[in-house]
Backbone bond lengths (Angstrom), bond angles and torsions (degrees), N, CA, C in turn:
res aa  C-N    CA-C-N  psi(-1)  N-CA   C-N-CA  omega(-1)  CA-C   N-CA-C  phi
1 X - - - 1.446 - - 1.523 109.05 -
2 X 1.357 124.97 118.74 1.234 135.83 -179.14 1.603 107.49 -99.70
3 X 1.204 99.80 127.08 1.716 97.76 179.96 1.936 93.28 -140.04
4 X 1.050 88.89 -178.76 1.723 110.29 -166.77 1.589 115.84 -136.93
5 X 1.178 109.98 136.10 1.689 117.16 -174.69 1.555 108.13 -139.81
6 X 1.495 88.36 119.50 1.942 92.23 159.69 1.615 121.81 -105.02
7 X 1.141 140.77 165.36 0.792 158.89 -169.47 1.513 168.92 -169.58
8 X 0.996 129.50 75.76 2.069 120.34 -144.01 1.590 104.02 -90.35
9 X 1.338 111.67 161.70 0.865 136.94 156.33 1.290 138.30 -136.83
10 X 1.274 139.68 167.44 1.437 126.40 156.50 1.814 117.00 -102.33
11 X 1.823 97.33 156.64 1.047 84.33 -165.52 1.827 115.40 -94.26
12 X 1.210 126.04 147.15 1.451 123.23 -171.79 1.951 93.83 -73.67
13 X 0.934 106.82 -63.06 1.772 101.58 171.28 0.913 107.03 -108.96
14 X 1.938 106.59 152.69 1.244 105.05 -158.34 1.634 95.28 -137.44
15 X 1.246 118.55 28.38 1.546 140.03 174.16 1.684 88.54 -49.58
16 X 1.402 123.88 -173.75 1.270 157.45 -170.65 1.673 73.26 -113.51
17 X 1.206 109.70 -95.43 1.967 110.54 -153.08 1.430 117.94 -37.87
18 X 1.390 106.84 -30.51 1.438 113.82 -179.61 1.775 106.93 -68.67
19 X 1.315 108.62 -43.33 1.411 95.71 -173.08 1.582 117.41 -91.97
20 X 1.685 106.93 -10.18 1.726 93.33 161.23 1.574 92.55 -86.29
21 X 0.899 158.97 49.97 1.585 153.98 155.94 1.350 93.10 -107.14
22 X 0.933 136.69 -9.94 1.854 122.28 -168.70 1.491 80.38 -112.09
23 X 1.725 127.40 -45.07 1.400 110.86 -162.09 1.532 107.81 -71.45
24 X 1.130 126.23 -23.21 1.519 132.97 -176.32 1.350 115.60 -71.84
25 X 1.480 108.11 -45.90 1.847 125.03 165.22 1.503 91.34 -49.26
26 X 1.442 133.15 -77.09 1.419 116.27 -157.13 1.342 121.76 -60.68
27 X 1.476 98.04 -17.55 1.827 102.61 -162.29 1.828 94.18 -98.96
28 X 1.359 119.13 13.96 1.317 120.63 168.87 1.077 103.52 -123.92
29 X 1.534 137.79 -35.95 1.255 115.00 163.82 1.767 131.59 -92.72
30 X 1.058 112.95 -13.03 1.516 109.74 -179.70 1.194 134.43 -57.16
31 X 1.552 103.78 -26.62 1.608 110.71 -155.61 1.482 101.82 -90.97
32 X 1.984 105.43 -11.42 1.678 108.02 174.46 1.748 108.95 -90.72
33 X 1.243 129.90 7.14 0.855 125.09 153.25 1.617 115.68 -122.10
34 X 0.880 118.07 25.28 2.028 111.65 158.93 1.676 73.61 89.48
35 X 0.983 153.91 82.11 1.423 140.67 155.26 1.346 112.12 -136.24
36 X 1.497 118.06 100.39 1.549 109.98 165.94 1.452 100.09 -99.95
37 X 1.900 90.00 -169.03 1.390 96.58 164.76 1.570 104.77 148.86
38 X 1.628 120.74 -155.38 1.688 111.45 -172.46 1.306 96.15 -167.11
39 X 1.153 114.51 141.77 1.310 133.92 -172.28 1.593 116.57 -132.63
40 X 1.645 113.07 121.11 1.447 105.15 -151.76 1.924 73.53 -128.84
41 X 1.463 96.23 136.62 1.728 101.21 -171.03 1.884 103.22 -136.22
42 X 1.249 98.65 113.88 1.853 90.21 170.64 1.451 91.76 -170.56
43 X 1.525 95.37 160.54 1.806 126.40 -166.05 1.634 102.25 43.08
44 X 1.591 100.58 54.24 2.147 100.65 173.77 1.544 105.57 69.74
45 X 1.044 115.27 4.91 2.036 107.06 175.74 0.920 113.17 -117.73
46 X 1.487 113.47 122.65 1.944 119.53 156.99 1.447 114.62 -54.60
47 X 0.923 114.05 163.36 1.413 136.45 150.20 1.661 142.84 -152.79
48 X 1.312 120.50 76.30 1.112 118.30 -139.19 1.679 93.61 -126.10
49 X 1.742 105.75 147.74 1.042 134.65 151.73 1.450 111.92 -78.09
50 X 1.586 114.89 139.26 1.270 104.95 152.75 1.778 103.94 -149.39
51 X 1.420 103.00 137.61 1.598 107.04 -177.92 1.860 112.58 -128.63
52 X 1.149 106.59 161.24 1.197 104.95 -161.04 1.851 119.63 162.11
53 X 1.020 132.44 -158.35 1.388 128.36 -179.02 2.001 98.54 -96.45
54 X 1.216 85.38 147.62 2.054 104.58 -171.51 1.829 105.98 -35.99
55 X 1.255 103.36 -37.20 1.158 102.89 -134.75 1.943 87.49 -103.50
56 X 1.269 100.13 -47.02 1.427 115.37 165.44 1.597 113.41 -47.98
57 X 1.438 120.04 -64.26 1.369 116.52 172.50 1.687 102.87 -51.49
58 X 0.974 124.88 -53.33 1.683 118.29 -144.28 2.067 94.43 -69.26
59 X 1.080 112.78 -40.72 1.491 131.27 173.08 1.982 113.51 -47.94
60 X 1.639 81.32 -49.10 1.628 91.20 159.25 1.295 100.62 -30.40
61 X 1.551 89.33 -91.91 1.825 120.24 -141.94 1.570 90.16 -60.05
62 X 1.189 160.37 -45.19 1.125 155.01 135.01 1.669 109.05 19.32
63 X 1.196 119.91 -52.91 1.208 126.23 -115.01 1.789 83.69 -127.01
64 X 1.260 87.10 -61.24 1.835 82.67 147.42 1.153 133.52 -5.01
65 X 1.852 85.15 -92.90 1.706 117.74 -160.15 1.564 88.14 -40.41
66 X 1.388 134.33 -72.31 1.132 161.25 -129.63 2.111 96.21 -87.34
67 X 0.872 104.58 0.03 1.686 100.87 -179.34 1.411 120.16 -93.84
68 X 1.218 124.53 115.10 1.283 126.55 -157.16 1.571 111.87 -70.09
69 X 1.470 107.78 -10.34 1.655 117.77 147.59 1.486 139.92 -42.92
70 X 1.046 99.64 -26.03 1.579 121.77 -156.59 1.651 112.26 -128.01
71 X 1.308 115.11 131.80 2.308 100.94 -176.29 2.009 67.21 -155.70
72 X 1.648 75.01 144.12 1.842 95.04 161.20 1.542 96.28 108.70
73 X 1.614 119.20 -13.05 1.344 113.21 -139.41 1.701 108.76 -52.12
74 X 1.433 122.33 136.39 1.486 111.99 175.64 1.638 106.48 -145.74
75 X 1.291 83.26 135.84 1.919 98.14 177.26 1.416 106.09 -64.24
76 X 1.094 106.05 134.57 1.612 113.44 -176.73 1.554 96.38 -111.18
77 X 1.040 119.47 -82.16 1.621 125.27 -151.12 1.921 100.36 -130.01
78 X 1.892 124.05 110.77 1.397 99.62 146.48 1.662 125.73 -136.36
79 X 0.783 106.70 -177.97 1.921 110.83 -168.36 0.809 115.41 -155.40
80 X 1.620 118.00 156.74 1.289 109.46 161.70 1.806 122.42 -109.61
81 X 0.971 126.70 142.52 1.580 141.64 -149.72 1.129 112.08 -88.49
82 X 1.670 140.46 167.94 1.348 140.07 156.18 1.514 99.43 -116.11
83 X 1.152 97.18 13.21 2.248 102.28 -166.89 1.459 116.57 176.32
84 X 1.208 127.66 106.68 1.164 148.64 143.52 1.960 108.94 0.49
85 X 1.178 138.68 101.99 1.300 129.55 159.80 1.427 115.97 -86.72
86 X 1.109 148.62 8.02 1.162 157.30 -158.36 1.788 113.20 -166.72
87 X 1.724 103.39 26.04 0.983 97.19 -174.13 1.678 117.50 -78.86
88 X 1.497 126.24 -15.24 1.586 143.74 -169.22 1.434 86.82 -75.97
89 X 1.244 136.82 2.99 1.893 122.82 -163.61 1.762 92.73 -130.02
90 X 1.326 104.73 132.17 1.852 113.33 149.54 1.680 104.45 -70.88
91 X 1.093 113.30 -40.28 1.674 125.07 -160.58 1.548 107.22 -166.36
92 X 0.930 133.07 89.64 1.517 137.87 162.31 1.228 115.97 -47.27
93 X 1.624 148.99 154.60 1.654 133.29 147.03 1.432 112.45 -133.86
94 X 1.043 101.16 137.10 1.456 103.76 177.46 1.365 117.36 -116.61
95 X 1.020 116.26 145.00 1.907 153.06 -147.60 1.453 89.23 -83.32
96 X 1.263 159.23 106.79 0.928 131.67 134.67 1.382 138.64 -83.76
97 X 1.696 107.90 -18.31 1.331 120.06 174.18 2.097 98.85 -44.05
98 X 1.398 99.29 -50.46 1.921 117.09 -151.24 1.504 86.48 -77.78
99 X 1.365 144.88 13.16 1.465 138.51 -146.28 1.931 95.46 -101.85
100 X 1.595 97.77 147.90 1.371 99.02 -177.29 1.834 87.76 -84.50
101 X 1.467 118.29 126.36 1.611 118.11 177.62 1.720 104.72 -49.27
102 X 0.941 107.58 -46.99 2.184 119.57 -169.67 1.558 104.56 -31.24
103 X 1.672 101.62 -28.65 1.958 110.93 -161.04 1.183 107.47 -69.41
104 X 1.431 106.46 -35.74 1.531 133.93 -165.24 1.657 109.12 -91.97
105 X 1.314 132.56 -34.88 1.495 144.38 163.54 1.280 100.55 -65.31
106 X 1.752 124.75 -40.48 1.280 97.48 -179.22 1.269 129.50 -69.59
107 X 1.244 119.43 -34.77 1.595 135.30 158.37 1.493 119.91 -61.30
108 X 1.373 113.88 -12.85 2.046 92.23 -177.44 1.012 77.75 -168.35
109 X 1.877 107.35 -169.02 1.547 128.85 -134.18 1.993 94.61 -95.81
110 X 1.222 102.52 -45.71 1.580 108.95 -167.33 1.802 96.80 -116.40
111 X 1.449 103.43 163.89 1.512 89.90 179.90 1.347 102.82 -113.81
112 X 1.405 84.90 94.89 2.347 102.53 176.62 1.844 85.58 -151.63
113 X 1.546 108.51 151.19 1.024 125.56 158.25 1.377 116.89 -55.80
114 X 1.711 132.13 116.99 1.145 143.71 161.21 1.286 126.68 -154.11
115 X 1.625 101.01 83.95 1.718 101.74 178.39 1.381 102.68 -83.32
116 X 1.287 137.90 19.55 1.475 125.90 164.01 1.597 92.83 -81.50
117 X 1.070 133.17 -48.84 1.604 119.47 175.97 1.222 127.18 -76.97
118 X 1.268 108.66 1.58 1.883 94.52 176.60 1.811 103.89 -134.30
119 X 1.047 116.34 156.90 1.852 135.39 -174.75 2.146 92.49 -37.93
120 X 1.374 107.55 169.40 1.446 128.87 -173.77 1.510 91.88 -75.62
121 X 1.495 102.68 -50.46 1.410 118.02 -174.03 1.669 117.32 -66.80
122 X 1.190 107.39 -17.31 1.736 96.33 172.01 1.679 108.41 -105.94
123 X 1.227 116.88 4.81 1.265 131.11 -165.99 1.879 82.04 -105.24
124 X 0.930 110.22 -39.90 1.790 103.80 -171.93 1.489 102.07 -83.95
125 X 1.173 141.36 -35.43 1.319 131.12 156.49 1.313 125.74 -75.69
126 X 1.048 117.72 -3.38 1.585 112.81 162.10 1.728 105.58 -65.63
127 X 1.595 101.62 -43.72 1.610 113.14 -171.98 1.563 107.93 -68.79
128 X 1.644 108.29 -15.64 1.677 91.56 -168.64 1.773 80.48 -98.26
129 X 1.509 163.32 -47.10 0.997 161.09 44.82 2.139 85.95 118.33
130 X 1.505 88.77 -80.60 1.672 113.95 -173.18 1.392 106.36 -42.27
131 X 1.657 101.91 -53.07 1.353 117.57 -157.12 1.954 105.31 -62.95
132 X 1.421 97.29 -55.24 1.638 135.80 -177.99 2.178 89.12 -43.21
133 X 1.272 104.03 -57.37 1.774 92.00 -165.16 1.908 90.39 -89.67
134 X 0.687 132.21 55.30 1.863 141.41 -177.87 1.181 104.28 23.05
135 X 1.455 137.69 50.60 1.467 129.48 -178.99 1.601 125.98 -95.79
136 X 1.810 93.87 23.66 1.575 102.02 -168.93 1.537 97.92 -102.63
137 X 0.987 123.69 145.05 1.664 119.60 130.19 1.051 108.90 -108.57
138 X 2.002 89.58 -173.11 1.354 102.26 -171.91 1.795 119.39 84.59
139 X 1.207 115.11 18.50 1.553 115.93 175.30 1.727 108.87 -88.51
140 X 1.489 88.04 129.68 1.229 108.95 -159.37 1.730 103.69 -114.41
């Protein structure tokens, strides 16, 4: 059973090293448990997809909640899948400094990352949105 999870957080440090240290953790551990997915991070907020098997994702986000990296953590959007959208990625990242602002206006009120103000569902098409104009690196 393949299901799918979104999710934000804020970040407790907000260094450069600290946050490729979380992208390196996922992109070293995910791919040994079936875990893709993409993680889009700017002004201190996560935003991450993660897909994978029920039990595997939910263990994830577990693991999360509980990371002294991470405060605010909140479930946005989950499901279960017939197909992987983020299956070509261990960990996707997206640029937001390099970001065209318009991507981000089209989805919400100001153009800054904030899925605490808008639905799971406009927070998950922003992510398929990112992916769609190639603004990720990091495909693994």
């Amino acid at each position: 059973m393949l299901v799918r999870l979104l999710y934000c957080s804020r970040a407790v440090n907000t260094s450069a090293d600290a946050i490729e240290s979380i992208l390196a953790q996922a992109r070293e551990h995910n791919p040994v448990s079936g875990i893709t997915g993409i993680l889009c991070y700017g002004g201190g907020i996560f935003l991450q997809a993660i897909e994978g098997g029920r039990m595997q994702v939910s263990d994830l986000f577990g693991h999360i909640q509980k990371d002294p990296r991470h405060k605010d953590v909140a479930l946005l959007h989950y499901e279960e899948i017939l197909e992987r959208r983020f299956g070509g990625w261990t960990m996707g990242q997206v640029n937001l400094s390099k970001l065209n602002h318009s991507i981000l206006l089209k989805y919400s009120e100001k153009p800054e990352l904030d899925p605490y103000a808008v639905s799971g569902k406009v927070s998950l098409a922003l992510l398929e949105d990112l992916m769609a104009t190639a603004a990720i690196c990091g495909r693994a």
